[in-house]
C-alpha positions as CSV (number, residue, x, y, z in Angstrom):
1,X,52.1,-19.9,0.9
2,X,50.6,-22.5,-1.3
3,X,46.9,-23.5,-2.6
4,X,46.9,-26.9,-0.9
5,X,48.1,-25.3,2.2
6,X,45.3,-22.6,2.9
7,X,42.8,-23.1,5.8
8,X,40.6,-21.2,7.7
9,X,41.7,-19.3,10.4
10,X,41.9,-20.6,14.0
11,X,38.4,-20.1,15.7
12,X,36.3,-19.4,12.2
13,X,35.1,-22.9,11.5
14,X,33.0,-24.9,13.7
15,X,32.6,-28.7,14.1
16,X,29.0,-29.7,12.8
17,X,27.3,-31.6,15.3
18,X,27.1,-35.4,14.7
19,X,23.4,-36.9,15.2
20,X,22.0,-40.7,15.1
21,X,25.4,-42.6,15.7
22,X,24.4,-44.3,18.4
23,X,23.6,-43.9,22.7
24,X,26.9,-43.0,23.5
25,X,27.3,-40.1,21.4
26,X,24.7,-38.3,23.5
27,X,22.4,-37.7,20.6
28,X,21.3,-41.4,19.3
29,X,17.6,-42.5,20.0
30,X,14.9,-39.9,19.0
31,X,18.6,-37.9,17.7
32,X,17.3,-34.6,18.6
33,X,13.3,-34.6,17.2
34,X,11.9,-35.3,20.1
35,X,9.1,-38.8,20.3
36,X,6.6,-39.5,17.3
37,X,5.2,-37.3,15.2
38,X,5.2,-36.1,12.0
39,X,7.9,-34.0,12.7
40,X,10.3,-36.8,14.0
41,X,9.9,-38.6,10.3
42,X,12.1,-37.9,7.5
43,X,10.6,-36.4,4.6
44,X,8.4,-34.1,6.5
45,X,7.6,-30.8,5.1
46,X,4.6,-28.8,6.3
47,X,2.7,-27.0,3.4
48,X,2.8,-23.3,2.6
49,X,1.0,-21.1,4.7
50,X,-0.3,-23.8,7.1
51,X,-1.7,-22.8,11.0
52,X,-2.3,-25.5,12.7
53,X,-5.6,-26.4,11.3
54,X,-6.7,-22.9,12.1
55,X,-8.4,-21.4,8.6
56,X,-5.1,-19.7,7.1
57,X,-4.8,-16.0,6.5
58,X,-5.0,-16.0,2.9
59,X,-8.4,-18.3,3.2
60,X,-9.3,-15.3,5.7
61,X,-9.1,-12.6,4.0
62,X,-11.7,-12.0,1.0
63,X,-10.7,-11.3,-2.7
64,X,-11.0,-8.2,-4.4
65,X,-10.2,-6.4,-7.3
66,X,-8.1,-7.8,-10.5
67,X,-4.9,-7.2,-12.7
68,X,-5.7,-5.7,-15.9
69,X,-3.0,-7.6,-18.4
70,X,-3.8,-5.2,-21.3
71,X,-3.3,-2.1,-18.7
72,X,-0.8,0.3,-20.5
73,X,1.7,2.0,-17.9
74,X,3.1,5.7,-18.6
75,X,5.6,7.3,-17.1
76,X,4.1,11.5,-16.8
77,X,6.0,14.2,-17.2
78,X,4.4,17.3,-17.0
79,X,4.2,20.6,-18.8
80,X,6.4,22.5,-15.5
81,X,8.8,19.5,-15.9
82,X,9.4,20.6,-19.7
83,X,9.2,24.4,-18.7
84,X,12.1,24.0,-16.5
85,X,14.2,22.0,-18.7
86,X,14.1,24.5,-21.3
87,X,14.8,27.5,-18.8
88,X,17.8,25.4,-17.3
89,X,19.5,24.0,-20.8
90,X,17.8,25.6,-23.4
91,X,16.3,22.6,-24.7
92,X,13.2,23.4,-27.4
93,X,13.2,19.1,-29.0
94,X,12.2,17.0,-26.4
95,X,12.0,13.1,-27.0
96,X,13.1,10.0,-25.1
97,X,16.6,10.4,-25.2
98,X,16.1,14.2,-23.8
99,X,13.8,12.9,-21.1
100,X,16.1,9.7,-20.5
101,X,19.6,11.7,-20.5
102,X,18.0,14.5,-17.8
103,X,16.8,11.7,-15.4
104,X,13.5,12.0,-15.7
105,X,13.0,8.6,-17.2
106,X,13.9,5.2,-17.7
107,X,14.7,4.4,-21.2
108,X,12.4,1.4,-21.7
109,X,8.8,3.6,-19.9
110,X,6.2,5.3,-22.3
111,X,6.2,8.6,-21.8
112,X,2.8,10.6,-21.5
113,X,3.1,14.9,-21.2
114,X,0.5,16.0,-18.7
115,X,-0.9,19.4,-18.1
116,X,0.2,20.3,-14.9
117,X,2.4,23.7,-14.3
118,X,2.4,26.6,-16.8
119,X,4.4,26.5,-20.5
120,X,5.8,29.9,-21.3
121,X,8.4,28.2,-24.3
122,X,7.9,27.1,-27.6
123,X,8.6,23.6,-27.6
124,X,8.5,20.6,-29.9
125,X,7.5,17.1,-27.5
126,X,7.6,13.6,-28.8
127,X,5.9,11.5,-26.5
128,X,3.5,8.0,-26.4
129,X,0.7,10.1,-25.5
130,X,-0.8,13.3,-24.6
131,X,-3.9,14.6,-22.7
132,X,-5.8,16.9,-24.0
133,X,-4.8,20.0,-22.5
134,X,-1.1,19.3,-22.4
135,X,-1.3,19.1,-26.6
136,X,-3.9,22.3,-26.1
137,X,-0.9,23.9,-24.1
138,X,2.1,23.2,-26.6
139,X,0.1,23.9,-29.9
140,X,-1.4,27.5,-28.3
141,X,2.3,28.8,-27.8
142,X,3.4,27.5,-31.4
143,X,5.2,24.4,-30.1
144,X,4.4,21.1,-31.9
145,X,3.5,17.6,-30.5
146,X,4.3,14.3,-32.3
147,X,3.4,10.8,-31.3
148,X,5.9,8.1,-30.8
């Protein structure tokens, strides 16, 4: 077997059809477009999101609402999330890497501790944020929070 003797194998490749050479190919005159029109000339394109004539959907339906740019996205993880952690591995630092390594997040998301569950440990959380009772939570059992 060589490089310059490789081809496909027999029944994979098809012929492509061969258009506008003439009446006695079978498919000369309008060569398969049908009579006049815009979509018998070459270079036609109809726009994006065109119906017809008929009002397009996104001209339809209304606007509403808007993207805030400055909007700050956290990943939570909550106080039950930590608890079990520290039952499971005996874990008392928590930071990204902790939080990354146990699949909780992605390595590149802010991280903000929530209250939600029960903390029975002492822990010590870095995170981007806090609420309110999640740092009312850590500090009442002796834990410590610090911000990233």
């Amino acid at each position: 077997m060589e490089l310059n003797k490789l081809k496909p194998a027999k029944g994979a490749t098809k012929k492509g059809k061969i258009i506008a050479r003439g009446q006695g190919s079978g498919r000369g005159g309008t060569s398969t477009r049908g009579h006049k029109g815009a979509k018998s000339r070459s270079g036609y394109s109809k726009k994006i999101g065109f119906e017809g004539g008929q009002m397009p959907l996104q001209r339809r339906v209304p606007k509403f609402g808007f993207k805030n740019v400055n909007r700050i996205e956290y990943k939570a993880i909550n106080l039950s999330d930590i608890q079990r952690l520290a039952d499971k591995k005996g874990i008392t630092h928590f930071d990204n890497e902790v939080f990354v390594a146990n699949g909780l997040t992605a390595s590149k998301e802010l991280i903000k501790v929530l209250a939600k569950g029960k903390l029975t440990s002492k822990v010590s959380v870095k995170a981007h944020a806090f609420s309110q009772n999640a740092s009312d939570a850590i500090t009442a059992l002796g834990g410590s929070i610090d911000k990233i």
